[in-house]
N, C-alpha and C positions, 0 to 999 in steps of 0.2 A: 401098573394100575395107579391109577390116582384115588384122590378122595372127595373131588369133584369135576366135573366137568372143565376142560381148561382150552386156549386159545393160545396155538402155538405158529409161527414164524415156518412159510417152507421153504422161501427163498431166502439167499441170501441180502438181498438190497431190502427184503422185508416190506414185501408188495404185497404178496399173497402169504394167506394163514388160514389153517384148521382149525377146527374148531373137534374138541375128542374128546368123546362121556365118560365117566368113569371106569370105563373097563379098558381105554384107549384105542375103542373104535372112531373110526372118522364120522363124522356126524355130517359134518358138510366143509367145505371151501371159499375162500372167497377174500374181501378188502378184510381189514381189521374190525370197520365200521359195521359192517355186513356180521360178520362172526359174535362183536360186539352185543347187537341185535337180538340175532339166535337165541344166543348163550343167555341175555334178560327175559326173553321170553318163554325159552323152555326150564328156566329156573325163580321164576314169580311163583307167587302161591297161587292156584288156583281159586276163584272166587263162583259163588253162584249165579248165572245167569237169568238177569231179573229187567223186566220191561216196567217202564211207570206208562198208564194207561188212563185214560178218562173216562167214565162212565155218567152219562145221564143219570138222573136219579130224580122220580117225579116232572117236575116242572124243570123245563130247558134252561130255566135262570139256575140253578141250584144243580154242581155239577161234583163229584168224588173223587180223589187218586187212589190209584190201588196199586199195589206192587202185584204184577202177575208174572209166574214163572213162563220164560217163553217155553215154546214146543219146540224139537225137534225140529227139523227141515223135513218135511213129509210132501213127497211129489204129489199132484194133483194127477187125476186117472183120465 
């Protein structure tokens, strides 16, 4: 068991590497660069997902930003 996430060598010439979460399951395979990757992106902080938006307001000269939380991905019917 680890105490984080780690990116470990499978071959010997060190072509290919795992990538293994802390309980040392394999998570995925791949270059170093690839594992690399992973490993920054399922260990960034999570941020809130926010669209900047322009809205009319009155007269088409005079225009507002708004921060709007985007939606979901919802299929159309």
């Amino acid at each position: 068991m680890y105490t984080k996430a780690m990116i470990l060598p499978l071959d010997i010439e060190g072509k290919i590497y795992t990538l293994q979460d802390e309980k040392g399951k394999t998570i995925g395979t791949g270059t170093r660069e690839v594992c690399e990757a992973v490993l920054n992106i399922i260990t960034r902080p999570s941020t809130p997902s926010v669209s900047v938006r322009s809205f009319f307001v009155g007269s088409r000269s005079r225009r507002t930003t708004m921060l709007v939380p985007q939606r979901p991905y919802l299929r159309s019917r």
